[in-house]
Structures are given as structure tokens and as C-alpha cells.
N, C-alpha and C positions, 0 to 999 in steps of 0.2 A: 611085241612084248620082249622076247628074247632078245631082241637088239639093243633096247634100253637096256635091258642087264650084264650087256655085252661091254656097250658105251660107259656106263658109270665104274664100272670094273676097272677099264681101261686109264676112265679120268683119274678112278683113284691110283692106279697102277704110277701115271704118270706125274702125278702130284708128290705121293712118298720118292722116288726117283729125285726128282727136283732136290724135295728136302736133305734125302741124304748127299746130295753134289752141294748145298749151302752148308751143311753142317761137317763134313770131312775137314777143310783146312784148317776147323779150328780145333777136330781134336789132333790132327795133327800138329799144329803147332803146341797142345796142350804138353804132348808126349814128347819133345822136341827141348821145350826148354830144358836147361840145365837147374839138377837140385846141387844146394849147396847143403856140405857136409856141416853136421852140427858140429860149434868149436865146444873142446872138452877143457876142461879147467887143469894145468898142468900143476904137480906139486913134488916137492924132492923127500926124498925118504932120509929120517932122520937117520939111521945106521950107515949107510952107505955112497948116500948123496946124488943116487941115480934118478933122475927127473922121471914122472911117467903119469898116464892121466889119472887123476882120482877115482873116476869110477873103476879102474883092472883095479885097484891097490885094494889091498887087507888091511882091514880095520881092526884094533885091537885096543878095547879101553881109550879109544876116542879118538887114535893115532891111526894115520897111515901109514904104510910100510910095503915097498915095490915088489915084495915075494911075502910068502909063510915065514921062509928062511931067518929073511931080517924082520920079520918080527918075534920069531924064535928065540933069534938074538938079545934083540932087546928086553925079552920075557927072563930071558937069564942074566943078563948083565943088571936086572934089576932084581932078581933072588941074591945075587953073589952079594 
């Protein structure tokens, strides 16, 4: 009786073994490929004309603008 308990233990021992030698290459190749960086939509800032992606930029009344700065700017060049 303990033999059988011994034997099936084993079988099973040697069968997970197996699986994980079939299943490694392919999470290694999983981890292996290259990610591609998302592309960001580039826009220039009306004050000063410096390109930069739209999501860093400051939004102000529906405008973007490459700092606080220049939209500062703009906040006051449209009081004066």
C-alpha cells in the first residue's frame, strides 16, 4: 500500500516537472519581447512656441500651454 502511495506521488512529482520544462520558454519569451512606448500627441504652446506633449501641458479655458508660467502670461496679456 505505501508503495502505491509512493509511486503515484512520484508520477505526479514527474508530470508537474515536465509541465513546468514545456511552459518556461514561453514565459520567457513572454518577458523577453520588447513593449513599445505609447506615442503622445505633440502640440506647441501658443505664448512661446515650445513643442511639448499635451498631456505635461496646462490647460487653461480650453488652451494649452508648456508651463503655469505661459499661461500666466496669457491670463494677463488677456486682462491688459
Amino acid at each position: 500500500m505505501f508503495g502505491k502511495i509512493v509511486f503515484f506521488v512520484l508520477l505526479g512529482l514527474l508530470l508537474f516537472v515536465l509541465w513546468q520544462k514545456k511552459r518556461m520558454p514561453k514565459v520567457k519569451q513572454e518577458e523577453s519581447e520588447p513593449v513599445e512606448p505609447e506615442a503622445k500627441k505633440m502640440v506647441q504652446c501658443p505664448v512661446c512656441g515650445v513643442h511639448f506633449a499635451e498631456v505635461d501641458g496646462v490647460w487653461i479655458s480650453g488652451t494649452t500651454y508648456c508651463s503655469q508660467e505661459c499661461a500666466d502670461k496669457a491670463q494677463g496679456a488677456k486682462r491688459d
